[in-house]
N, C-alpha and C positions, 0 to 999 in steps of 0.2 A: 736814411741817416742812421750812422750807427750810435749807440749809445754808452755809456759807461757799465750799464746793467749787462751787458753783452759780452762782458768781460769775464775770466776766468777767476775762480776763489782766490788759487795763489797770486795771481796776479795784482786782483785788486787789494790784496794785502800788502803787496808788495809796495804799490801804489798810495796806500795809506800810511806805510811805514820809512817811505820819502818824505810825505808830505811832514808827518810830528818832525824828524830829525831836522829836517830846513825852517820849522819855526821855531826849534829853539835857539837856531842860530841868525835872528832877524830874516826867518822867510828864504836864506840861501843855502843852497844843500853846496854840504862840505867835499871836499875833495873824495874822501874815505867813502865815503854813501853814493859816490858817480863811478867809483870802482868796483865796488860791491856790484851796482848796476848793470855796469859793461862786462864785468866777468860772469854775472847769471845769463846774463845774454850769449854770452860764447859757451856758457858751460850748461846751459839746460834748453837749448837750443828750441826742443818741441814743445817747454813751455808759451815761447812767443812767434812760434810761429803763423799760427790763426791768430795772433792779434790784431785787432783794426786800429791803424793810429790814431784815429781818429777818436777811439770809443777811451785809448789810455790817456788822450789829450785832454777827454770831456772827463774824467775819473780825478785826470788832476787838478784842472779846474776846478773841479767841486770839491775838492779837499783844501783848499787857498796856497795852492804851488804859487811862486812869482812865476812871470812869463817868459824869463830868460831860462831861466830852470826847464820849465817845461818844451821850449823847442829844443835845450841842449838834449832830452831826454830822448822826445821822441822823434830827434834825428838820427841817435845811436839804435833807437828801433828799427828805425828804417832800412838802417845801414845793413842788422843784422840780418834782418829780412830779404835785403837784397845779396846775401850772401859775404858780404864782407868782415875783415877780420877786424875786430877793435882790441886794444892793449890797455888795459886797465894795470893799476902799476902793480909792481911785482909782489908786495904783500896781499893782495886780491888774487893773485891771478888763476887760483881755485877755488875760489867761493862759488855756495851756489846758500839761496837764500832757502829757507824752509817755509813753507811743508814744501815738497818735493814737488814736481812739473807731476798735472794732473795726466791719468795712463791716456795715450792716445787710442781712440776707438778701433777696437780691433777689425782688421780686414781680413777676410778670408785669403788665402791662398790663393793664388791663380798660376797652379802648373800652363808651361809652356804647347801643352797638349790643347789646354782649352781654347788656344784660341782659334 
């Protein structure tokens, strides 16, 4: 079972910083904060790409997301994950949230020779 601790810095910040916006507005995240959303998702792609839906479902559950909120959320994960394009409206449509998609673990090289 994955868990929320399993989750990346930026991510679970990100996750935390849904959760304040939707309860100052009775518990629903606003239009502005599901686009900010969907364009970090097309725009910092290797952030969420190791993401377990599962582990950012239990992250926002423990922050007290409502439940409509959180499947709208992590079906746009999904989505991204599964390679699909989402359109966050067009004042978003470059946002990328801070701090920056954590560096992904560097691979060596593998010239065409080695194999």
């Amino acid at each position: 079972m994955t868990h929320a601790q399993d989750l990346p810095p930026s991510v679970v910040e990100i996750a935390e910083f849904l959760a304040v916006k939707a309860k100052g507005y009775d518990n629903h995240l606003k239009w502005n904060e599901q686009a900010m959303f969907k364009a970090d998702l097309m725009n910092a792609r290797s952030r969420w790409r190791g993401v377990a839906p599962e582990a950012f479902t239990a992250k926002l559950r423990q922050e007290g997301m409502r439940e409509a909120d959180i499947i709208e959320l992590v079906d746009w994960l999904k989505k991204a994950q599964a390679g699909r394009r989402l359109v966050p409206d067009r004042g978003y449509r470059d946002f990328v949230f801070n701090p920056p998609p954590e560096a992904p673990e560097s691979k060596p090289w593998v010239s065409s020779r080695d194999w």
